[in-house]
C-alpha positions, 0 to 999 in steps of 0.5 A, a space after each residue: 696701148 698694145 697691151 690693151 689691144 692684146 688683151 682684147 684680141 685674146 678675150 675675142 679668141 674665147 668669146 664671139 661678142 657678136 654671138 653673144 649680145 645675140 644669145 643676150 638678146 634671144 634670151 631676153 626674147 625666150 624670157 618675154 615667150 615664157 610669160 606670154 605662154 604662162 599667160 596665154 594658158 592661164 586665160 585659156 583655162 578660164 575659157 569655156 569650151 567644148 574643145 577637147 585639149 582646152 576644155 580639159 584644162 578649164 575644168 582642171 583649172 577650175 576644180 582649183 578655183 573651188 578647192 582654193 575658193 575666196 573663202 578658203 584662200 589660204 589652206 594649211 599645207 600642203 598645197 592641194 594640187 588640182 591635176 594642173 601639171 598633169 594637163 599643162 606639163 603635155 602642152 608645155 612639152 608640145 610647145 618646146 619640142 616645136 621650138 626646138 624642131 622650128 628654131 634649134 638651139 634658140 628653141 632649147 633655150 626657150 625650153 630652158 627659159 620658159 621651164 625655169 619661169 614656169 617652174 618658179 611661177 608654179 611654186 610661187 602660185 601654189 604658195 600663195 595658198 599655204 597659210 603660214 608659207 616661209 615666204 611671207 615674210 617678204 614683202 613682195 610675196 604678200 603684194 604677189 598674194 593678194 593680187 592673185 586672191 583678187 583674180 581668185 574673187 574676180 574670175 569672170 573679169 580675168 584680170 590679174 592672169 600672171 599666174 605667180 605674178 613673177 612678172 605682170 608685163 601681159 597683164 599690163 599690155 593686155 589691159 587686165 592688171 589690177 593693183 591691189 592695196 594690201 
């Protein structure tokens, strides 16, 4: 029993437990931000406007929708980029430097979280328009495709907006996932 006790009076002095299931917490929380920005800028662009910022991204956004129209879905590589990163990269930056300025260190992680999801999201996306990808061996990237090429065939209805489909949570709670057979 004392031996139990001394190993774990000696892991306390190495780890604020207490800390911990709070960073695992904030982690979780900056992970759920990451997917509603990713999600919120996605609808954004499909919405016209004369705004300056928002409607730069609308057209950005929809030159992609053309260049990757329902008939050209998949399009030998490389992907054809847009000029996506060039309008989303500023805001996503914007974004992070307030968390940051507004919550310290959970805004870095935030930054952190959301950068990796988005990163990832982003080459997923940009995949699912390579005909013949390394990833379509896997299952789970075909279902991801072809829920994404609905949203492509489906753009006035706004429906399945998680833009790599890494995560549909906000496409569920906002009432636009749409499964889709493949």
């Amino acid at each position: 029993h004392h031996t139990h006790a001394r190993q774990q009076q000696a892991m306390s002095a190495y780890y604020d437990f207490d800390q911990l299931a709070t960073d695992a917490v904030a982690a979780f929380a900056c992970y759920h931000a990451s997917l509603a920005l990713e999600w919120a800028m996605h609808t954004f662009s499909h919405t016209r406007t004369t705004l300056p910022v928002l409607n730069r991204i609308h057209k950005t956004h929809m030159e992609h929708h053309r260049v990757y129209s329902v008939n050209k879905l998949l399009q030998p590589g490389p992907y054809k980029d847009a000029g996506g990163a060039e309008v989303f990269v500023p805001i996503a930056v914007i974004i992070w430097t307030l968390g940051y300025l507004l919550l310290g260190r959970y805004g870095i992680m935030f930054a952190v979280i959301s950068a990796v999801t988005l990163a990832v999201s982003t080459y997923l996306h940009d995949q699912f328009h390579v005909d013949g990808s390394w990833l379509e061996k896997h299952e789970w990237f075909i279902l991801r495709r072809y829920r994404h090429f609905w949203h492509h065939g489906h753009l006035l209805a706004n429906e399945n907006m998680a833009l790599g489909g890494i995560d549909t949570s906000f496409d569920k709670l906002m009432g636009a996932f749409v499964e889709v057979e493949v």
